[in-house]
VEXTI-772535 format. One record per residue (C-alpha): x, y, z. Coordinates in nm, 3 decimals. Each point is the difference from the previous one (the first is absolute). Last residue first. Layout:
% VEXTI-772535
{X->X Y->Y Z->Z}
...
This chain:
% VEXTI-772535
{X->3.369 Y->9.586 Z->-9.491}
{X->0.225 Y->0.156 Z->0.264}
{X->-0.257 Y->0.267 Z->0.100}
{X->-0.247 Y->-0.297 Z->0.076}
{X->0.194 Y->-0.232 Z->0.173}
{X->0.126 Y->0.267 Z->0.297}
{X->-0.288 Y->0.210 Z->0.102}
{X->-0.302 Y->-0.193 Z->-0.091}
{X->0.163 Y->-0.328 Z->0.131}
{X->0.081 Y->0.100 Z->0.302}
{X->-0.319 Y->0.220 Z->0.017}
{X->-0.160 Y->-0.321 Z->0.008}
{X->0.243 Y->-0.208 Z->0.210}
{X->-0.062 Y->0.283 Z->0.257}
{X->-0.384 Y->-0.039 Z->-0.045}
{X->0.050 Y->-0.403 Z->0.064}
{X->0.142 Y->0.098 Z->0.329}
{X->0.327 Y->-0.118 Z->0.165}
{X->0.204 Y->-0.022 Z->-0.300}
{X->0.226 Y->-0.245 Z->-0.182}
{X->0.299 Y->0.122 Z->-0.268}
{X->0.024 Y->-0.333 Z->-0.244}
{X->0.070 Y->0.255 Z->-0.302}
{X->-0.312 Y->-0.094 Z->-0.262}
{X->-0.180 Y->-0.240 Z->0.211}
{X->-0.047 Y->0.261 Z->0.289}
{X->-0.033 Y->-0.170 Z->0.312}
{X->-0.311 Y->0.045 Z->0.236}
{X->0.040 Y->-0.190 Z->0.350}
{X->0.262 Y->0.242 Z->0.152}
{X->0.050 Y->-0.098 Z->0.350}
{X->0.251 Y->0.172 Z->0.242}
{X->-0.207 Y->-0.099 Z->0.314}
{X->0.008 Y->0.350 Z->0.163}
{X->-0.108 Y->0.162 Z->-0.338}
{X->-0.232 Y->-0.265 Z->-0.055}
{X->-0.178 Y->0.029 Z->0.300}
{X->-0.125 Y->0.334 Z->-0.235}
{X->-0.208 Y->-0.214 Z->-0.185}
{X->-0.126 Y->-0.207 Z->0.192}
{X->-0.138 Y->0.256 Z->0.246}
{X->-0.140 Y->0.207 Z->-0.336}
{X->-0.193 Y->-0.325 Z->-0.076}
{X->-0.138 Y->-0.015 Z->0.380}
{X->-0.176 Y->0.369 Z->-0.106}
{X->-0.011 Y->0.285 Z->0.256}
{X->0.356 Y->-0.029 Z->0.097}
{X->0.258 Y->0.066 Z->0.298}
{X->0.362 Y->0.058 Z->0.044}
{X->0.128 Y->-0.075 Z->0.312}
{X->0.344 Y->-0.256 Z->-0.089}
{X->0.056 Y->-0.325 Z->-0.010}
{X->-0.383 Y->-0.118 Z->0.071}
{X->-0.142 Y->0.192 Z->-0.297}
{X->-0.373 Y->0.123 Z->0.149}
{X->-0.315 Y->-0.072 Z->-0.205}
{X->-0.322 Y->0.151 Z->0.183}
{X->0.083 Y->0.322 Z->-0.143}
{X->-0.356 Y->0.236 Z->0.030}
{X->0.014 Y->0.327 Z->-0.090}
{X->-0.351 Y->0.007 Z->-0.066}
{X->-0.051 Y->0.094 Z->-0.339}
{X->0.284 Y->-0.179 Z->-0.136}
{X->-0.158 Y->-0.295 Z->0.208}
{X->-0.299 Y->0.055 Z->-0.264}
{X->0.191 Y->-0.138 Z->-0.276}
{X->0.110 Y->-0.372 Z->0.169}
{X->-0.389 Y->-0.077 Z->0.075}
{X->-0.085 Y->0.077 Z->-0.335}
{X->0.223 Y->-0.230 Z->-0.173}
{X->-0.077 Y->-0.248 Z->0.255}
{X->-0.398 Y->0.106 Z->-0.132}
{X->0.096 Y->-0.119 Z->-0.377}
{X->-0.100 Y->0.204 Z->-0.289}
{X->0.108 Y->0.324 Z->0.113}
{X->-0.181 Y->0.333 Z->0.010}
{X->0.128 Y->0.366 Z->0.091}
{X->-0.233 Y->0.235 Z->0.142}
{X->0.185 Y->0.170 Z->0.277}
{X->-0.077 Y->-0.070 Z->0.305}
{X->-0.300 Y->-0.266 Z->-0.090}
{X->0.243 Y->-0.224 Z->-0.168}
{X->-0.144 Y->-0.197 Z->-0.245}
{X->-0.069 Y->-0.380 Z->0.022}
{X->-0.184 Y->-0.070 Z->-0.348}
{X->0.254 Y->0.081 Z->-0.289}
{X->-0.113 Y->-0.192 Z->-0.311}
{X->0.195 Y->0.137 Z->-0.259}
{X->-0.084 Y->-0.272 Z->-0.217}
{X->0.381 Y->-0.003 Z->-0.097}
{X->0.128 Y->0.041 Z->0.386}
{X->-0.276 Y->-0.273 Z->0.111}
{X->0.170 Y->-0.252 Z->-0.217}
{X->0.280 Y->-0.036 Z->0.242}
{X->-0.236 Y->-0.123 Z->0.304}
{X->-0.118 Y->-0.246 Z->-0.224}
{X->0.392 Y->-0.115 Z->-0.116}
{X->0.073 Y->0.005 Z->0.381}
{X->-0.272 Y->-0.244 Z->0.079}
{X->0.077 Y->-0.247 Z->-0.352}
{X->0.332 Y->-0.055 Z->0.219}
{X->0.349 Y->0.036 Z->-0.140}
{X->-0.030 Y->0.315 Z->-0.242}
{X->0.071 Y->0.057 Z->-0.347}
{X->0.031 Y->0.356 Z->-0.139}
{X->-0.155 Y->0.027 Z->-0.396}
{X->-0.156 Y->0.299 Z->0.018}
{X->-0.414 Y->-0.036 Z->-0.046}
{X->0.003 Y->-0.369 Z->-0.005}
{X->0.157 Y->-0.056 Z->0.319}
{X->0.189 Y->-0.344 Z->0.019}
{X->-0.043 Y->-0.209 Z->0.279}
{X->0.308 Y->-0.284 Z->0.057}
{X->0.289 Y->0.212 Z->0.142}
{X->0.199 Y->-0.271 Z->0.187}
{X->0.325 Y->0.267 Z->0.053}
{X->-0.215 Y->0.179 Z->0.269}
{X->-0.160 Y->-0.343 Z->0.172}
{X->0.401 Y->0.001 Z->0.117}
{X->-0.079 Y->0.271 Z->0.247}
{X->-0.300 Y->-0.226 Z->0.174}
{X->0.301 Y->-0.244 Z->0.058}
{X->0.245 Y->0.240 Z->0.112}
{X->-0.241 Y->0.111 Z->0.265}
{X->-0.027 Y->-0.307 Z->0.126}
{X->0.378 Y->-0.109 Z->0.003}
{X->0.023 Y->0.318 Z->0.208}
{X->0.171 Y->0.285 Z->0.049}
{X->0.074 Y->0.111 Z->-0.379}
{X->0.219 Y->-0.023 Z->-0.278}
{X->-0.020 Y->0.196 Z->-0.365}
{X->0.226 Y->-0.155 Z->-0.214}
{X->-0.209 Y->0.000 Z->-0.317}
{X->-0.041 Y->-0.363 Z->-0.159}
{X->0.135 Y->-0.163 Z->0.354}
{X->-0.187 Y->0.152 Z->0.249}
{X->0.188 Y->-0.023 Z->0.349}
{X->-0.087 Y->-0.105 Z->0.306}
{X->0.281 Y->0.133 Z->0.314}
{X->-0.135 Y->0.326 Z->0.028}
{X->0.203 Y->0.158 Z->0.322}
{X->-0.082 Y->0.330 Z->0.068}
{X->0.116 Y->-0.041 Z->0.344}
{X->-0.327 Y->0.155 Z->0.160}
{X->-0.255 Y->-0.107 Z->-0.267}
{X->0.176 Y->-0.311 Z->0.040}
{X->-0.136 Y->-0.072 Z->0.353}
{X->-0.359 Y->-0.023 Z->-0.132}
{X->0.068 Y->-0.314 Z->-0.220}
{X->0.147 Y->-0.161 Z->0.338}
{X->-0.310 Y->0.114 Z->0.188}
{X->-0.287 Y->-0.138 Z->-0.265}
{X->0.207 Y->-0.329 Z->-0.013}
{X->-0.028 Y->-0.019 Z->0.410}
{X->-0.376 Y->0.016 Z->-0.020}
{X->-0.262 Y->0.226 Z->0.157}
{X->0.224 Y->0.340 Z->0.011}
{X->0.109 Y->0.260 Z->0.246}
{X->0.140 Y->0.332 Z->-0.104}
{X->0.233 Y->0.116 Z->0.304}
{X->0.245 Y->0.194 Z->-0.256}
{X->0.350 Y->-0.122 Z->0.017}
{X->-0.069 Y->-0.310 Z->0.220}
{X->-0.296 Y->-0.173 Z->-0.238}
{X->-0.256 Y->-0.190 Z->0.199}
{X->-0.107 Y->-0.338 Z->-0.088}
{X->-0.284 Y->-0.100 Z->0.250}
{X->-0.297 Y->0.197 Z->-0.140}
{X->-0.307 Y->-0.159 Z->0.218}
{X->-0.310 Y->0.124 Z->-0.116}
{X->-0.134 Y->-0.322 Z->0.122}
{X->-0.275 Y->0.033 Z->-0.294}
{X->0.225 Y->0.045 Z->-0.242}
{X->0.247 Y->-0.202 Z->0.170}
{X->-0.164 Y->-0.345 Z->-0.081}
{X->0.047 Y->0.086 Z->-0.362}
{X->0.380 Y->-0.075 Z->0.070}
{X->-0.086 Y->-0.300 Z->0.223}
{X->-0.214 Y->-0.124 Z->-0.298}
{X->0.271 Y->0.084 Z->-0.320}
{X->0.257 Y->-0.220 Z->0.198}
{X->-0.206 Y->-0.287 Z->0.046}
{X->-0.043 Y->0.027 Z->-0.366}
{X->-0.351 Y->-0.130 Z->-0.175}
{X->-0.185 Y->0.247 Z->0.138}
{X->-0.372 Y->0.040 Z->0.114}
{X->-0.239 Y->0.389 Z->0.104}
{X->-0.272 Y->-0.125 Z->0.223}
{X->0.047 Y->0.397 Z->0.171}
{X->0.045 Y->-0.100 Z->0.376}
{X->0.085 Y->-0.349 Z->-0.010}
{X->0.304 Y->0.017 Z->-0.270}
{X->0.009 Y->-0.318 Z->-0.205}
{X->0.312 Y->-0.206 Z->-0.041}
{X->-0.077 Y->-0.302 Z->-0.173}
{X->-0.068 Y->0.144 Z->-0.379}
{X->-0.029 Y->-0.282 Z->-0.252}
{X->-0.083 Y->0.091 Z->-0.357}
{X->0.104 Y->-0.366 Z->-0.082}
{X->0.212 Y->0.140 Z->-0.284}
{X->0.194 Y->0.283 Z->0.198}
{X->-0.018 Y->-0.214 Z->0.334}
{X->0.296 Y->-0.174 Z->-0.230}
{X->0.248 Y->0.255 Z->0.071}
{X->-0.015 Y->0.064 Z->0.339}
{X->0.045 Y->-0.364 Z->0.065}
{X->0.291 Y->0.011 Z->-0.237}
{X->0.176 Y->0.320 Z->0.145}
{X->-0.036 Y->-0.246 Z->0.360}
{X->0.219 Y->-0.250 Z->-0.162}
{X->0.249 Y->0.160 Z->-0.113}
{X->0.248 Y->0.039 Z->-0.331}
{X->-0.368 Y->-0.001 Z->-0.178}
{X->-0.085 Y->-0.075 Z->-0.388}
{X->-0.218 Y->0.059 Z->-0.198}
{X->-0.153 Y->-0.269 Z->-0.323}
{X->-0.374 Y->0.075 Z->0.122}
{X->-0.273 Y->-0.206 Z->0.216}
{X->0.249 Y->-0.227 Z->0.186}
{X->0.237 Y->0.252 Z->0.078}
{X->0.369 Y->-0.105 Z->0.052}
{X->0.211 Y->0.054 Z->0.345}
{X->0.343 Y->-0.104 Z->-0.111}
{X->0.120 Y->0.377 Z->-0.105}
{X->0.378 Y->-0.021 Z->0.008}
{X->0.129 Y->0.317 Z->-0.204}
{X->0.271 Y->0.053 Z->0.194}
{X->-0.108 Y->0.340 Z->-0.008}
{X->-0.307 Y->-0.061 Z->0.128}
{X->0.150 Y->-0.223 Z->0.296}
{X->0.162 Y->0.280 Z->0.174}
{X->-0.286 Y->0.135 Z->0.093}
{X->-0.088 Y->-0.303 Z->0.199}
{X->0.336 Y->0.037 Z->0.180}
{X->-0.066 Y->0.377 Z->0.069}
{X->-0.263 Y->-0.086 Z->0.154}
{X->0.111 Y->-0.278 Z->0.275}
{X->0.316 Y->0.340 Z->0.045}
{X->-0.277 Y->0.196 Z->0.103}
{X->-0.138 Y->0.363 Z->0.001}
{X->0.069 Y->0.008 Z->-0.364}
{X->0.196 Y->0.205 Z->-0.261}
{X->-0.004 Y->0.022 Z->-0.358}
{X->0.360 Y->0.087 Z->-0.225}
{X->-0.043 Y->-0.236 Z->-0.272}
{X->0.278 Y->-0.226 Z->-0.014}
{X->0.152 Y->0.028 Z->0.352}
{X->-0.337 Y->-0.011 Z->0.159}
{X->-0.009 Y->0.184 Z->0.340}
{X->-0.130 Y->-0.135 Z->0.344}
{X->0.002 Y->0.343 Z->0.230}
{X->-0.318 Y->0.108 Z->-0.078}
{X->-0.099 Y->0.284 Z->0.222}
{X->-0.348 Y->0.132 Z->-0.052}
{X->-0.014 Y->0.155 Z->0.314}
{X->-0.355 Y->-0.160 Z->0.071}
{X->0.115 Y->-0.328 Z->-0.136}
{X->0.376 Y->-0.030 Z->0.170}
{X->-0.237 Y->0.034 Z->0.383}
{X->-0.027 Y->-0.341 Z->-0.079}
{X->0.344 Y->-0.102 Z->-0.055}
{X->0.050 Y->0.144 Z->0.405}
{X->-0.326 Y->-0.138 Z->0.084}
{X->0.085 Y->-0.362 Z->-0.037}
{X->0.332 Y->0.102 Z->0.122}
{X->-0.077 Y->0.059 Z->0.319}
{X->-0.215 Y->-0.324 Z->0.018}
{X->-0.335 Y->-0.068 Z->0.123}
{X->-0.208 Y->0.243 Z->-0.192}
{X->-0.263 Y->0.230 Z->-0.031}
{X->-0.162 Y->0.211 Z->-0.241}
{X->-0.135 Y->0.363 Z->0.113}
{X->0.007 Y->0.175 Z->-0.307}
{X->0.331 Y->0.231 Z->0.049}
{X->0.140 Y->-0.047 Z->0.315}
{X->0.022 Y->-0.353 Z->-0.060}
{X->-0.022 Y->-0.190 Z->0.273}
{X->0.252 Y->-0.256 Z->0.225}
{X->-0.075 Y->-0.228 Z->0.256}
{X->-0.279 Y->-0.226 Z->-0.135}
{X->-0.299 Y->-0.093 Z->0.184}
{X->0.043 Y->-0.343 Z->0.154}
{X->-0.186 Y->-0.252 Z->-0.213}
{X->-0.299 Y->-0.185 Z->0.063}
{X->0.007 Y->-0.161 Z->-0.341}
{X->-0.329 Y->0.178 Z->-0.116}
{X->0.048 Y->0.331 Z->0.137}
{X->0.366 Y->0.046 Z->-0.069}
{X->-0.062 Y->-0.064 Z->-0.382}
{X->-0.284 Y->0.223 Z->-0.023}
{X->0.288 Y->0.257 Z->0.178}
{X->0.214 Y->-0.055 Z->-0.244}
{X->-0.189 Y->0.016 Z->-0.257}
{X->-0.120 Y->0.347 Z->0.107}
{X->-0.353 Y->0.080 Z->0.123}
{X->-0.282 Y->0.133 Z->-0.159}
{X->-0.128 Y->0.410 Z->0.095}
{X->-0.366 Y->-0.018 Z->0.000}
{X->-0.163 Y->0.038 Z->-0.333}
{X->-0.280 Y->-0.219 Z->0.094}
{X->0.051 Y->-0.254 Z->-0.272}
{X->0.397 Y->-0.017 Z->0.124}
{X->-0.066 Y->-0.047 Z->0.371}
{X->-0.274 Y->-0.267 Z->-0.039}
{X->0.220 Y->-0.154 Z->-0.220}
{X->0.280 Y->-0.027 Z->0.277}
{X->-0.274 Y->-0.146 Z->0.229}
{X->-0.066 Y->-0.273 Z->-0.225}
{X->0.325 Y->-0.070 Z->-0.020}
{X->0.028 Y->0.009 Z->0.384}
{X->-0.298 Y->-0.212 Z->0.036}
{X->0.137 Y->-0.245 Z->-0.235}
{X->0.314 Y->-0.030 Z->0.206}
{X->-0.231 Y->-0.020 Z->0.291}
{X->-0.208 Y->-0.301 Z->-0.114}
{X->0.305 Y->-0.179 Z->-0.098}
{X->0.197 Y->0.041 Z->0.352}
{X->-0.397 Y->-0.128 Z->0.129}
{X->0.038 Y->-0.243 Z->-0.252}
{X->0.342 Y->-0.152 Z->0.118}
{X->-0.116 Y->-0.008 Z->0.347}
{X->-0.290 Y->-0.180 Z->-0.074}
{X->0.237 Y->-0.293 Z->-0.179}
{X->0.210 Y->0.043 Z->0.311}
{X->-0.265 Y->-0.071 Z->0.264}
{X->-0.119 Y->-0.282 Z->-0.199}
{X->0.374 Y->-0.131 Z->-0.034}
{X->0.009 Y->0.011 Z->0.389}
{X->-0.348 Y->-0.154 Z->0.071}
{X->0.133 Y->-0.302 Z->-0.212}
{X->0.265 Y->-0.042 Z->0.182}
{X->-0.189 Y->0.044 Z->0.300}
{X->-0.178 Y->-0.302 Z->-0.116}
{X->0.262 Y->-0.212 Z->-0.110}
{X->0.120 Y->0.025 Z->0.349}
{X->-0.292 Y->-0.045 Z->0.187}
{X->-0.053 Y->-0.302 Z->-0.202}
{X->0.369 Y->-0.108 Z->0.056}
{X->-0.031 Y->0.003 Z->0.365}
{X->-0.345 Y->-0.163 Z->0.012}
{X->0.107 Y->-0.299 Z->-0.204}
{X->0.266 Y->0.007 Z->0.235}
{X->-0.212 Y->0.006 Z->0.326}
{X->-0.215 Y->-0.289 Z->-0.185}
{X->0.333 Y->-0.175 Z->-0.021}
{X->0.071 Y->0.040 Z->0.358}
{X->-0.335 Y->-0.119 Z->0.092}
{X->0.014 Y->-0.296 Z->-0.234}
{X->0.344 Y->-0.092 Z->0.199}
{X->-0.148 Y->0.064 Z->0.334}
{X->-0.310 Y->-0.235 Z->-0.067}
């Protein structure tokens, strides 16, 4: 009777056991979905946030709140991010300076980091294994790919929650983002101008060295920007023909706007003085004579202007440019008129 009482005991034993083994992984399966449940309220708080127009957190700090993370040490004076290295911020705080100490050898661009300099480097090695399945491009990475085919699914992932407005760039939503934000986190040291995105900012900066690093090759002219050189080049593509005098022009817009002069359709007219132009900018630009106004300062020295086209033009004095060349004799000028009476003055009386 002992020995089936003992074994009864044991049989007991391991019951008990089993069962508050059981009770154990029970308690930890509930645990795990009340940690779930409060992630997902946290999301759904975050969302909350962003619908409402309240202020939304960092991703740091969404980070911190779902791993239980201390908060970290060191902040950004400038937006607020966090981090939990020194030198985290330290390359961070590279963005709103615009300092881009990672330099290609072969084509002179600069990035914060050395990780994307490397991937640069790869387009002139001319290594592009990332192929499109819908077209015959090519990608040297991976993520340029993914970018690339949303073009012919039409996808759009990142969608702004306060205006519905989608992108197909991560890049192009956090930008947008700071519309609304207002936030301007690239600020430029010689003149406190502030700017959205760190391309605007390094454009801006050669305004004050006079530095045009893009230029055109049919005509020499060079400007600040590979953007600007781009709508520049549109010049030499002169596809619309004007019937009435024969000058070509690179967008059917401009030839309209042309024709107005030989209908002599004049409709904005200054109400100063009388005189009518065809297009209102050219309007807008005649009645600052009238004012006094000069908007358009020269950064290298204090000269001002009513007209941006007269700020161009004389940055050329400080810049040494002389776009129009005389065929004839190979002398270049600053201003087309100067070529002109170049040309009227010299050529003429020797022919």
């Amino acid at each position: 009777m002992e020995f089936v009482k003992e074994e009864t005991e044991d049989v007991n034993d391991a019951e008990t056991h089993r069962m508050k083994d059981e009770d154990a992984d029970e308690q930890g399966d509930m645990l795990e979905v009340k940690v779930e449940s409060e992630e997902l309220n946290a999301v759904e708080e975050d969302h909350q946030k962003i619908n409402t127009g309240e202020q939304s957190q960092t991703e740091d700090d969404f980070s911190q709140k779902r791993t239980g993370a201390k908060k970290s040490a060191f902040g950004c004076d400038r937006c607020g991010k966090r981090f939990t290295l020194k030198v985290n911020l330290n390359s961070h705080i590279k963005i709103h300076s615009g300092e881009r100490n990672f330099s290609c050898l072969q084509c002179g661009s600069g990035f914060f980091k050395n990780a994307d300099l490397k991937r640069h480097l790869q387009t002139h090695s001319g290594e592009k294994p990332f192929s499109c399945p819908h077209c015959a491009k090519s990608f040297t990475r991976k993520e340029s790919l993914e970018n690339h085919v949303r073009i012919h699914t039409g996808e759009k992932p990142f969608t702004c929650l306060l205006c519905d407005k989608s992108f197909i760039r991560k890049g192009h939503f956090k930008n947008h983002m700071r519309i609304h934000s207002g936030e301007r986190p690239f600020a430029c040291h010689e003149c406190g101008k502030s700017f959205t995105q760190a391309t605007v900012l390094r454009n801006h900066r050669r305004s004050h060295s006079g530095e045009r690093p893009f230029g055109c090759d049919r005509c020499g002219k060079s400007f600040v920007s590979a953007k600007h050189l781009k709508i520049h080049q549109k010049i030499h593509q002169k596809l619309f023909l004007c019937s009435f005098c024969g000058k070509m022009f690179s967008q059917l817009g401009y030839l309209k706007e042309h024709q107005k002069i030989h209908g002599g359709e004049k409709a904005h007219v200054c109400s100063v003085c009388g005189n009518g132009f065809s297009r209102a900018k050219y309007l807008k630009e005649h009645q600052k004579v009238h004012t006094g106004e000069k908007p358009y300062k020269c950064s290298r020295c204090d000269k001002s202007f009513s007209q941006s086209g007269n700020l161009k033009i004389h940055q050329r004095v400080h810049s040494g440019e002389k776009p129009h060349r005389c065929p004839p004799c190979g002398r270049s000028f600053i201003t087309s008129s100067a070529l002109l009476s170049h040309g009227r003055n010299c050529h003429q009386k020797l022919s």
